[in-house]
N, C-alpha and C positions, 0 to 999 in steps of 0.2 A: 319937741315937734319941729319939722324940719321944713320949709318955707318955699317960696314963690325960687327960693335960689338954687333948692334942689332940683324945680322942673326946669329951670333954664339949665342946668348942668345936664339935667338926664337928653333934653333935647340935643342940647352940641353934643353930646355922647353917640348919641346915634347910630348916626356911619360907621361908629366905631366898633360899636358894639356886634353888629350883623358880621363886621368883618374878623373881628378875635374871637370870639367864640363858637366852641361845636356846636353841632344839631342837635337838638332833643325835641322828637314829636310828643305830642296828647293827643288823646281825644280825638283824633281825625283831623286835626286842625294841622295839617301841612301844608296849606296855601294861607290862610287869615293869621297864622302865628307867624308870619315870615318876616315882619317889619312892625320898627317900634313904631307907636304914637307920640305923634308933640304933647297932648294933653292928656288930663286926667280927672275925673270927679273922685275916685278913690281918697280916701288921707292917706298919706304916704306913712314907710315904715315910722313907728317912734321910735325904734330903734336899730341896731344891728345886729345880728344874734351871731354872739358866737360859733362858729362853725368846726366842725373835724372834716369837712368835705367839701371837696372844689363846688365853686357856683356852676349851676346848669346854665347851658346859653338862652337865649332867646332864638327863635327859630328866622332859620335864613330860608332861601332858595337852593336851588342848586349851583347858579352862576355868582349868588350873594348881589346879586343887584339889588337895587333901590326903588320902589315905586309908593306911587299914591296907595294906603291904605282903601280908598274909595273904588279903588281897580279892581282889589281882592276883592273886596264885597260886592259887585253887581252881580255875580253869578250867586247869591242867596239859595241854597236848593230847597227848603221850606215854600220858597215861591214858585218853583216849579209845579212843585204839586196842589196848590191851591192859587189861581191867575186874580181870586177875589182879593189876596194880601197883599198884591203889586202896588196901591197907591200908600202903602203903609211899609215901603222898601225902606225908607229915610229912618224910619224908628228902628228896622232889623240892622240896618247897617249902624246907626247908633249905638245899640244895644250889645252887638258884634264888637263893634269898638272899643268902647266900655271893659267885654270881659276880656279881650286879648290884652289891654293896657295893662287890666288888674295881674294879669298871669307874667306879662314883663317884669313887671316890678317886681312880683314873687321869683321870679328868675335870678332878678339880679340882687337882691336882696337877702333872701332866704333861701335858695338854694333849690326855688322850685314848689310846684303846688302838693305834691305830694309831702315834701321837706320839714314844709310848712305846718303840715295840717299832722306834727308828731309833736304839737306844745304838749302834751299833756306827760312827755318824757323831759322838759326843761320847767312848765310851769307845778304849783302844787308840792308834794314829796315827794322826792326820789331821792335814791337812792346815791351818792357819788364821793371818791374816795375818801370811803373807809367812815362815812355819816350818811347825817338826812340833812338832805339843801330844800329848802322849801322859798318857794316864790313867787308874788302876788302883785301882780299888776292894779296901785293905786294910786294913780297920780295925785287925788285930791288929798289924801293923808298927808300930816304935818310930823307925824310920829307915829311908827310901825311896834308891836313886840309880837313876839307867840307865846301861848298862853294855854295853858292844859293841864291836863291830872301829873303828868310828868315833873311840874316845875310846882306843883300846888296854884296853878292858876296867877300865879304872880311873872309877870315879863322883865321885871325888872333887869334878871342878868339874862333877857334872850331879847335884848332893840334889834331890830330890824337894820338894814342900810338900806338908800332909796338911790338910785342911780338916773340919772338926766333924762329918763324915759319912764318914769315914773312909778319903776318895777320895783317893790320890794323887795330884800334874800337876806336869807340866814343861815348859814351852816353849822352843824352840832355836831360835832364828832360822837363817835362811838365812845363808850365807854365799860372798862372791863371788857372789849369784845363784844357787846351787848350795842344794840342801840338805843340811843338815850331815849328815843320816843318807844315806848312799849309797845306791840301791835296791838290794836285792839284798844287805846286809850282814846280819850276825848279832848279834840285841838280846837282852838280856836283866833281867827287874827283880830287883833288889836290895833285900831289905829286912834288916831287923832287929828278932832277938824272940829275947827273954833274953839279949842280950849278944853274939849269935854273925846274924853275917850271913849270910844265905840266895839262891842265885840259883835264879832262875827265868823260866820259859819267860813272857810275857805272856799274860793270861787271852784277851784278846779277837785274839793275832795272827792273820794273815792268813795266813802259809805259816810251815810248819818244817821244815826240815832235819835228814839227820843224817850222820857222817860214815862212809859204807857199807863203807870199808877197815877200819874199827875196829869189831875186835866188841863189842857192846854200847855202842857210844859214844852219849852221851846226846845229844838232839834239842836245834838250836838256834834260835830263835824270829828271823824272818829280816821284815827290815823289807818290805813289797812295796808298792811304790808304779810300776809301770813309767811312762817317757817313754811320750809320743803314739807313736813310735815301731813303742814295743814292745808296746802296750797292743791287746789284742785287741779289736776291736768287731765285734759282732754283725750281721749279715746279712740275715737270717733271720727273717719273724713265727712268732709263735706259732703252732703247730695247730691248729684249732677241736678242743672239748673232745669225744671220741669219745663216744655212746650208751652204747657199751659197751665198756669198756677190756681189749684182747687183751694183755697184759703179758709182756716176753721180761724175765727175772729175770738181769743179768747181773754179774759181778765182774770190772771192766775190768784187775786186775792177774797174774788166771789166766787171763784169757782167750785168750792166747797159745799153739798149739803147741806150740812148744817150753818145756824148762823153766825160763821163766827170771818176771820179772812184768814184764806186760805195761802198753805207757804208753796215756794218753787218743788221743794220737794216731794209732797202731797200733788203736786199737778202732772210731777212727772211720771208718779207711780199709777198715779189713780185716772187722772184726763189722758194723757197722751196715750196709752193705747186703745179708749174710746175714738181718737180721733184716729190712729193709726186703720181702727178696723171699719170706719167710716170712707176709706180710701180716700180721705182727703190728702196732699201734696204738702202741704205751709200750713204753717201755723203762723198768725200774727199776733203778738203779745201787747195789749193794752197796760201804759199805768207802771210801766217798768222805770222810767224815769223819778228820782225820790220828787215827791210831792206832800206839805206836810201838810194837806186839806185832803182826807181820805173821799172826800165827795164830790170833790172837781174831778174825778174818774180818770186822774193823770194827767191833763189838759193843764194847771196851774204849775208849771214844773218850779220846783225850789233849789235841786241841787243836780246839773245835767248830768255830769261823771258818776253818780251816786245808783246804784239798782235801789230801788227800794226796801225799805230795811222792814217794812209789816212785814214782809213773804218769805226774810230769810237776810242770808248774806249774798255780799258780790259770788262764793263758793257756790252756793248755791242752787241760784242761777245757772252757775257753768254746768252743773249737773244736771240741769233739766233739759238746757239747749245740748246737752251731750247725750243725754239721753234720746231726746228729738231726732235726732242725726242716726243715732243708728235705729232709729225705725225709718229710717228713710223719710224722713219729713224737715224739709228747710222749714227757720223760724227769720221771721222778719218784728223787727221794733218798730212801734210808735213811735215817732219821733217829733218832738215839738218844738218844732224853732221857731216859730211863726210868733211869739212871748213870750212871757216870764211873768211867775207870780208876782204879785204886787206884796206880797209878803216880804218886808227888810229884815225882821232878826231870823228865819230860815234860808231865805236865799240870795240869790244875785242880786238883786233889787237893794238892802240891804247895804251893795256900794256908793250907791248912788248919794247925795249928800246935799243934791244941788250945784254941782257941776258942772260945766258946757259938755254938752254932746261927744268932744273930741277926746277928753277925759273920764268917758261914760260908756258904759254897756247901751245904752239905750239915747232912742231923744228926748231934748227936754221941750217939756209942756205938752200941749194937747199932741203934739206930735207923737209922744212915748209914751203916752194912754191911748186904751184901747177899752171906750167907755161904755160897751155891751159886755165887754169880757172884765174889765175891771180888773188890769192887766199891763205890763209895761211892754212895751215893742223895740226891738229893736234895731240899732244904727247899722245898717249892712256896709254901710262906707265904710266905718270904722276898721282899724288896721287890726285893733287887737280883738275885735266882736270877731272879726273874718277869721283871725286864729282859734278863736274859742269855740265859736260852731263848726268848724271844717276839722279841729283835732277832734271835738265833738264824736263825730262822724268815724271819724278813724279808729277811734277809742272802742267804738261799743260792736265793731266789726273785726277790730285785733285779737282785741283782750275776751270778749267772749263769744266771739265766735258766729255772731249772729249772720244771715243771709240776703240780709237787705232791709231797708225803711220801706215805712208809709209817714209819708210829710202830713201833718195834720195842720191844719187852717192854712191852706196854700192862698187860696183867696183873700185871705186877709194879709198876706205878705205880697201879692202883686198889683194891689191896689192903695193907693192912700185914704181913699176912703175907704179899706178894708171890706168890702163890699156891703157896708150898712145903709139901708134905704135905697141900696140897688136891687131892680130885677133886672135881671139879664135877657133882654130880646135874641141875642144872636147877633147883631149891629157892630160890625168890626169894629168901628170908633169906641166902643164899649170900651174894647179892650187894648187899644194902642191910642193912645193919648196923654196928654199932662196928668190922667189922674194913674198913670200907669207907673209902679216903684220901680223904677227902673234899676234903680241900687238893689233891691229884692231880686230881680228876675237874674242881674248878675253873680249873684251870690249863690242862687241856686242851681246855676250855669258850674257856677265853678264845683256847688257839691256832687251834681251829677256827676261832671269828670271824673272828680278826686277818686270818691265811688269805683266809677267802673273803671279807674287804672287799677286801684288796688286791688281790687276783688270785680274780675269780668265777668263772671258770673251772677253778680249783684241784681237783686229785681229792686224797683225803687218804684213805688208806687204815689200817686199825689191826690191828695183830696181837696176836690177843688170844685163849687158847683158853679162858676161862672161859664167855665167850657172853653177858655181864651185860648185859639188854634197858635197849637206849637208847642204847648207843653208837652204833648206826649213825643215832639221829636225830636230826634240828636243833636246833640250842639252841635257838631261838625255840619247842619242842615241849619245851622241859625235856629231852632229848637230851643227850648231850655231843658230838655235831657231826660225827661221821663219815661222808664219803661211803660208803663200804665196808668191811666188814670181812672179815678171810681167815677161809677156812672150813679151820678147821685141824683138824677132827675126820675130814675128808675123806680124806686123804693116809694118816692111821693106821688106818683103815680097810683100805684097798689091803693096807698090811703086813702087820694081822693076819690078813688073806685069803691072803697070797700064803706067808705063813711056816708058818702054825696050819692053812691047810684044805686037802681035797682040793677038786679042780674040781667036785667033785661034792655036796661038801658046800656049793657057794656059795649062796646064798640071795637070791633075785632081790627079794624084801621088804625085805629088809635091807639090800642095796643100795639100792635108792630109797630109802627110810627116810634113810639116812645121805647119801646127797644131795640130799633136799627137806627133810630136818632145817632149818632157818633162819626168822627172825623174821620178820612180814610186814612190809612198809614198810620193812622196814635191808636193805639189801644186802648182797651176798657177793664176793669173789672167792673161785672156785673153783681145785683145783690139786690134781692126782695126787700130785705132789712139787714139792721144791723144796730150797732148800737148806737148810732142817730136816731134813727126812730124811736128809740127805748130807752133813750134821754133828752128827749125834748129839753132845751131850756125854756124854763119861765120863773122868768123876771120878778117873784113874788117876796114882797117885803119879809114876809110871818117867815118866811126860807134862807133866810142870811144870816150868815156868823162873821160876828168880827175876831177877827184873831189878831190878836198884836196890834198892827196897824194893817194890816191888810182887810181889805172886805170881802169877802168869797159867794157867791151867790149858788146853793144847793141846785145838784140838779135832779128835777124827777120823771120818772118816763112816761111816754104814752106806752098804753097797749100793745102786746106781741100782735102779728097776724091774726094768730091762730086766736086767741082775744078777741079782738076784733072781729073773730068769725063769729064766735060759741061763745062767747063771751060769761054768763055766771054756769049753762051748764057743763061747763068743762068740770066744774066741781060734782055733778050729777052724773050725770053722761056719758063717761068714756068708762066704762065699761062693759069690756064685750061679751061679757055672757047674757046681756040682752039686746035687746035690739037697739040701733041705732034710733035715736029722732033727728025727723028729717035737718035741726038745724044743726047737730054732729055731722049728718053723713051730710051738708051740704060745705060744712067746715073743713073737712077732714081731706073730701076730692078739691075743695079749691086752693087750701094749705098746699096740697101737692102742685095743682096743676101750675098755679101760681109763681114759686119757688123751682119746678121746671122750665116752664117759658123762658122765664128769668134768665134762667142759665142757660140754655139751649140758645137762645135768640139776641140776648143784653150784651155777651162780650167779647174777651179772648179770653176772660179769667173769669172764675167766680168766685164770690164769697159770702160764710154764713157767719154769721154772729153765736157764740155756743148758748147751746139750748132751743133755739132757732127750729134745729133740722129735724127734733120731734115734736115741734109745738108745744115750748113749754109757754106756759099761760102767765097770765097778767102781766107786770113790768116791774121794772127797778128802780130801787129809791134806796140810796144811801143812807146809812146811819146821820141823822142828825136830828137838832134839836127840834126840828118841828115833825118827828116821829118817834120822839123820846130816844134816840141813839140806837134804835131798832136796826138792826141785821138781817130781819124775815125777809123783807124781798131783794136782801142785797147777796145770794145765793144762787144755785142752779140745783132742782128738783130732781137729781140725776132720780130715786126712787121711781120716779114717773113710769120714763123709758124702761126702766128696767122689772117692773111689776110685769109678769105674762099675761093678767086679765086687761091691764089698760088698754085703749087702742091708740094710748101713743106710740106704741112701737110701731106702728103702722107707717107712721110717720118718719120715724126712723128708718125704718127697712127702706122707704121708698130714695131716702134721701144718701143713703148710701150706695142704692144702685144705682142712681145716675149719675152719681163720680166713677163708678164701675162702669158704666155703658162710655164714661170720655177714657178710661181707660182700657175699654177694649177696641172703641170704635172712635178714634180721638178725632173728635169734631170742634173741639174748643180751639182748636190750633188751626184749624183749616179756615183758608180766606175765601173757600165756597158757601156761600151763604146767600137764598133764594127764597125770598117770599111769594109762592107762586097765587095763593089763593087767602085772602081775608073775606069771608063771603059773610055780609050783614043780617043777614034772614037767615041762614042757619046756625051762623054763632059758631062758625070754623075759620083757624086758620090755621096751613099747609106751608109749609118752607121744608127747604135740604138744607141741612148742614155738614160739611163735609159728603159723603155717602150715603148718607142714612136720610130719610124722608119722616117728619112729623107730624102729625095730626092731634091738633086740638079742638075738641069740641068742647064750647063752654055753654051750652044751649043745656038748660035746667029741667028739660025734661026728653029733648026730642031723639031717636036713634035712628042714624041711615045707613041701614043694609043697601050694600054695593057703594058705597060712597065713592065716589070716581075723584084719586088723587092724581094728579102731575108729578112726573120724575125727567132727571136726565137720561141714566142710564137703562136699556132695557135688560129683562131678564126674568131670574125672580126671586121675590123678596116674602121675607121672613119678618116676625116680630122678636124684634129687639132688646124690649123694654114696654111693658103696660100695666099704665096706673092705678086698673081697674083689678090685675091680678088678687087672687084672695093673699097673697102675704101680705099683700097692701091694703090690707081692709075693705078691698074692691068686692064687686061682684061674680069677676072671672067671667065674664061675660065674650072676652073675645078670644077664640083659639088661636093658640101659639103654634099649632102644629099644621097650620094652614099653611100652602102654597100659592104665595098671588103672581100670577106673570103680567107683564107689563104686555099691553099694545100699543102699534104707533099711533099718530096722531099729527098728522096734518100731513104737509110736505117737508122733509128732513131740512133743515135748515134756515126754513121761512118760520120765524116761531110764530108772524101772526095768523099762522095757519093751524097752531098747535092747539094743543089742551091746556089754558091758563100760560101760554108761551113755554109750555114744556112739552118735548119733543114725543115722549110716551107717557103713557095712564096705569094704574092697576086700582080694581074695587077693594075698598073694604067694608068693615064691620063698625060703626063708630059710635057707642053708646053718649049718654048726655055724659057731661063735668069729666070726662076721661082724657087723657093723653097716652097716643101707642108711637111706638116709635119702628121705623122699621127699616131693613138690612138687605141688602141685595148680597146674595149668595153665590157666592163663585162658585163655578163647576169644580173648584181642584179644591173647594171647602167641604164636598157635600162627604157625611163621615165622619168631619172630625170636630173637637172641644170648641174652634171658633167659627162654629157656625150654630152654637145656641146659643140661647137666649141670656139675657145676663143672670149673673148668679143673686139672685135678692139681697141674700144672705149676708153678702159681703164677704168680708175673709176668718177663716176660723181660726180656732187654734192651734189647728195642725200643719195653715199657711204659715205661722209665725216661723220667716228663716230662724233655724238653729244656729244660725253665728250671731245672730244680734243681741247679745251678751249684756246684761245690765251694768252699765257706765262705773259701778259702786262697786256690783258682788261678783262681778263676772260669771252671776250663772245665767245661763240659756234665758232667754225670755219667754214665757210659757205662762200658763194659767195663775200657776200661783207667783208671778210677778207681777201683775195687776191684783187690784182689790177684787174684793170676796165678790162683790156685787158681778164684776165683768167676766169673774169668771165665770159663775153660774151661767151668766149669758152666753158667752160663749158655748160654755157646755152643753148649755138648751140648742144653738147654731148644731154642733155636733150632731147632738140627736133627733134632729128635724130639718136636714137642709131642704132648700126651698128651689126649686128653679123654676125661675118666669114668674112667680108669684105664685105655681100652685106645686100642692108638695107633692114630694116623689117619693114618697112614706108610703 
């Protein structure tokens, strides 16, 4: 560890530095990167890493002059566009400072932030001449070995060496040509502290294992290196990055029917072209991180570099996101840095020994718990946590190929008090203050960058229900770098509506309100549910397993929507060869309308949770001891959807064609968005999105013929999309083949002369609990395929492009490369397509 002596060196260096060294921009940072800082809160390197390539500079000017770091920062562009974050300039210029210091020193040190964040090709095993060098950062160990099936688990002829930066290594040469670690065997590091030797899993391994016959048998750290052979390679380019990301939210290990956990390759065959012909864009993959508590739902991470070994291998995997790829669907990971399991013989945690902080993954004492999650946090100063989470990042974006993160518990890393016992008013002081991790907000400064240098294309999404402005913007704006953020006030909304009111009491204000709620310039994904809703935690004693020494607290869900609507007759009920009861058909239209609003009005992005988008029923509860190790609601009902008498399809139908209606009519991307009318006594409300004009009627019984909507543009307008159509279990009540032309309305220009401040009007048809949506028709449309209405149906099997070629068999992707289930459906689409919701049979 290198002292008070190195910043005085680094400072007299200075001058120096700006003046010998080339340019190399990031991130947009060509004015803030120009000049080093005297100080630093970072820890500096513990070591120097060996290099094969020149240092990158630190960023100058043009002329290489010298000025106050304080000079860069008053032009903040974050404060441009919000004038309420000006007396809160001193924390963005601080914070600013902060991460250009940490980026210097990766400059001059490592060779740079991208350089940097390739530990996971020096740390772990690799591969290097002519052996395996494996390498393990533990300061606190007094005595290193490796230890595995290889050697019969005895270290004695493999000790470690420990170098003045506290890194372990050991090289093995080959033997017979052969590598002496087998692929596919089980390692483990061995150290010593206080006298008593410790095994443990490797921090940085690739796959881990656990023996699934033995209950509780602890995970073992499995060497992965496959032959050409056996090594999967990728097929398949990337997706160009969508406008606007439709996100199916799915956990490949319940994805299964039946109850058992389902593998990567079963999701790839059997879910992804479910999602493919739901025209959703992304896939987000829950739970892919090794976690050896199958009911922390991936949230307790044990081993970060590790895919999970329930679902398959790291192969595996590659096969599914490759499969993904060539149906045109980017997959974005969870990703959980925000902790680490409190489990020591499975994971990180595990190092820790009692240690100071500077020799730790994490901080000590209350500071590195995290006493709701029951969970270790950790040190973002830290020099070698910064390499571990940021090669992290790199790692799971290189090697298999993924599209992009969602940060899971963002809020609990930007605050010190993790946001426990906080609500959040909106109260900038909330959010820029002593209780603000300012170490956190730098670290994730710096993952955005790493990110979008590597991969420009990257969507990075955050979940974060504090709302603290600036997350969604670019570092280069003093931001912390988020593509999007979930709008998680959204979904709790719905609940307290659907639990707390009558239909009657709903408030068409407060709806809008609560989904035009969001910052201008940050983006949202928007979402009814997902699976926060359908895993409430609760904090119940009779619900906890102790494993090892870790304590894990079960989690179990509330209620789906559609639950929550119909609640036990969904078991009765949906079947439509009889009639609906009124608390079906009142379930069924507000499932829809709901989950429309949602999207239509909540984002730039949307997303569903799978099973979600037909209203599969009840909730999820993980196999454990306080359900007898039950699997039954830890599945998805795919049967449902796919029975022709249920009227889940209905639900599906509906919810495919309005990923279909953002893809003919792309409204999710446009930054036109007008709430013209919330009208309390009728239980409507009217907004444009993009082009297209919306109508909601949430009034439980009432219908108004001639309904007089507001638009901008005149003309005339078609339907779109409606809810009521019979493929959607509606009543078909409103004609699709209707012509509505628009009249003016006021004085052109004066909108308080207008109709609801919209410069023309046109009547409609608006039954109760219905959503129609509708399309202004260009003259040079009238004729042709996009000027009707959307396809219900979604896409068949005959849409399926013939070059998208299964990842494995290279044969054509078609009916019988999905399971037996999709096809028949599909084949049913074939032989009854649908347009507008009613058939053309």
């Amino acid at each position: 560890m290198m002292g008070s002596r190195f910043f005085r060196m680094m400072v007299a260096e200075n001058n120096e530095l700006a003046k010998q060294l080339p340019i190399k921009r990031t991130c947009g940072f060509q004015k803030l990167l120009r000049h080093h800082i005297s100080t630093s809160r970072f820890l500096v390197p513990q070591r120097q890493v060996k290099q094969n390539f020149p240092i990158s500079s630190v960023l100058t000017d043009d002329s290489s002059s010298m000025t106050r770091m304080e000079d860069e920062t008053e032009n903040i562009g974050i404060l441009s566009t919000d004038q309420g974050l000006e007396p809160f300039k001193d924390h963005f210029k601080y914070r600013m400072k902060r991460y250009v210091d940490q980026k210097l020193l990766l400059e001059k040190h490592e060779g740079g932030l991208e350089e940097f964040a390739k530990g996971y090709l020096e740390f772990g095993f690799n591969r290097e001449d002519g052996g395996i060098v494996y390498r393990e950062w533990a300061p606190a160990a007094k005595e290193a070995q490796l230890i595995g099936d290889f050697n019969g688990w005895d270290g004695s002829n493999h000790k470690m060496e420990r170098n003045e930066f506290g890194v372990w290594s050991i090289s093995i040469p080959d033997s017979g040509g052969k590598p002496a670690i087998p692929h596919g065997s089980r390692v483990k590091f061995r150290f010593k502290h206080d006298g008593v030797f410790i095994d443990r899993i490797p921090a940085w391994i690739k796959y881990a294992t656990v023996d699934s016959s033995r209950f509780g048998a602890p995970y073992d750290g499995v060497y992965w290196d496959p032959p050409p052979s056996e090594r999967y390679e990728f097929k398949y380019p990337r997706p160009p990055k969508p406008k606007a990301p439709r996100i199916y939210e799915a956990h490949v290990g319940m994805s299964s029917s039946e109850p058992r956990v389902n593998s990567y390759r079963e999701f790839a065959d059997d879910v992804l072209p479910r999602i493919w012909a739901n025209n959703y864009n992304t896939v987000q993959l829950m739970a892919v991180m090794e976690h050896s508590y199958y009911a922390s739902f991936g949230y307790h991470v044990t081993n970060f570099f590790a895919a999970s070994s329930r679902s398959g291998t790291p192969e595996d995997l590659k096969y599914l996101i490759d499969k993904a790829h060539s149906l045109g669907l980017r997959v974005l990971v969870d990703i959980v840095h925000s902790h680490a399991s409190n489990n020591v013989t499975d994971g990180l945690n595990g190092f820790d020994v009692g240690q100071s902080s500077q020799e730790s993954y994490f901080h000590t004492g209350d500071q590195g718990y995290h006493k709701l999650w029951d969970s270790r946090l950790f040190n973002y100063a830290n020099w070698e946590v910064l390499r571990f989470l940021l090669s992290n990042l790199r790692w799971w974006i290189e090697e298999f190929k993924f599209d992009g993160f969602r940060f899971d518990g963002v809020t609990s890393m930007l605050y010190h008090h993790h946001g426990i016992n906080m609500s959040f008013t909106g109260n900038y002081n909330e959010y820029f203050s002593e209780a603000t991790d300012v170490d956190a907000v730098v670290y994730l400064m710096l993952a955005n960058c790493l990110v979008h240098n590597i991969f420009p294309d990257a969507t990075v999404i955050a979940e974060d229900v504090s709302g603290m402005p600036g997350l969604g913007s670019p570092v280069s704006m003093g931001g912390i770098g988020f593509d999007y953020r979930l709008a998680m006030a959204i979904p709790d909304r719905w609940i307290d509506y659907l639990k707390n009111k009558k239909d009657e009491e709903w408030s068409m204000k407060e709806i809008s309100q609560s989904l035009t709620n969001r910052r201008y310039t940050e983006k949202c994904i928007s979402y009814a549910e997902s699976h926060d809703q359908l895993l409430l935690a609760r904090m119940l004693k009779e619900m906890t397993l102790k494993t090892f020494t870790g304590f894990f607290t079960a989690i179990v869900g509330d209620k789906t929507i559609a639950f929550l609507l119909m609640d036990q007759e969904m078991y009765t009920g949906m079947s439509s060869l009889t009639d609906a009861s009124p608390t079906i058909e009142r379930g069924i239209t507000l499932h829809k309308m709901i989950h429309f609003i949602t999207m239509a009005l909540g984002g730039e992005g949307y997303l569903n949770f799978m099973g979600n988008e037909f209203g599969h029923p009840e909730w999820i509860d993980f196999p454990r001891e306080g359900n007898e190790w039950s699997y039954e609601k830890c599945r998805r009902q795919w049967n449902l959807v796919d029975a022709d008498h249920l009227r889940y399809k209905f639900m599906n139908a509906f919810g495919r064609a309005m990923n279909e209606l953002d893809d003919k009519f792309p409204f999710l991307a446009s930054t036109k968005q007008i709430v013209s009318s919330t009208n309390e006594e009728d239980k409507v409300i009217v907004f444009e999105r993009g082009d297209l004009v919306f109508v909601f009627n949430f009034h439980p019984e009432n219908t108004y013929e001639g309904y007089k909507v507001g638009c901008d543009l005149p003309g005339k307008y078609r339907v779109a999309l409606d809810s009521d159509a019979w493929g959607f279990g509606g009543d078909g009540r409103v004609g699709h083949n209707i012509d509505h032309f628009t009249s003016p309305e006021g004085i052109p220009g004066v909108a308080e002369t207008n109709f609801n401040n919209r410069p023309n009007s046109f009547r409609v048809l608006s039954p109760p609990r219905t959503s129609v949506v509708y399309y202004r028709v260009e003259e040079s449309q009238e004729g042709h395929n996009n000027s009707e209405p959307v396809n219900v149906q979604g896409k068949l099997a005959a849409d399926v492009p013939a070059e998208l070629e299964s990842p494995e068999s290279s044969a054509t992707l078609a009916a019988d490369d999905v399971d037996d289930v999709t096809a028949r459906k599909i084949e049913d689409q074939k032989q009854n397509r649908i347009v507008g919701g009613e058939s053309n049979v």
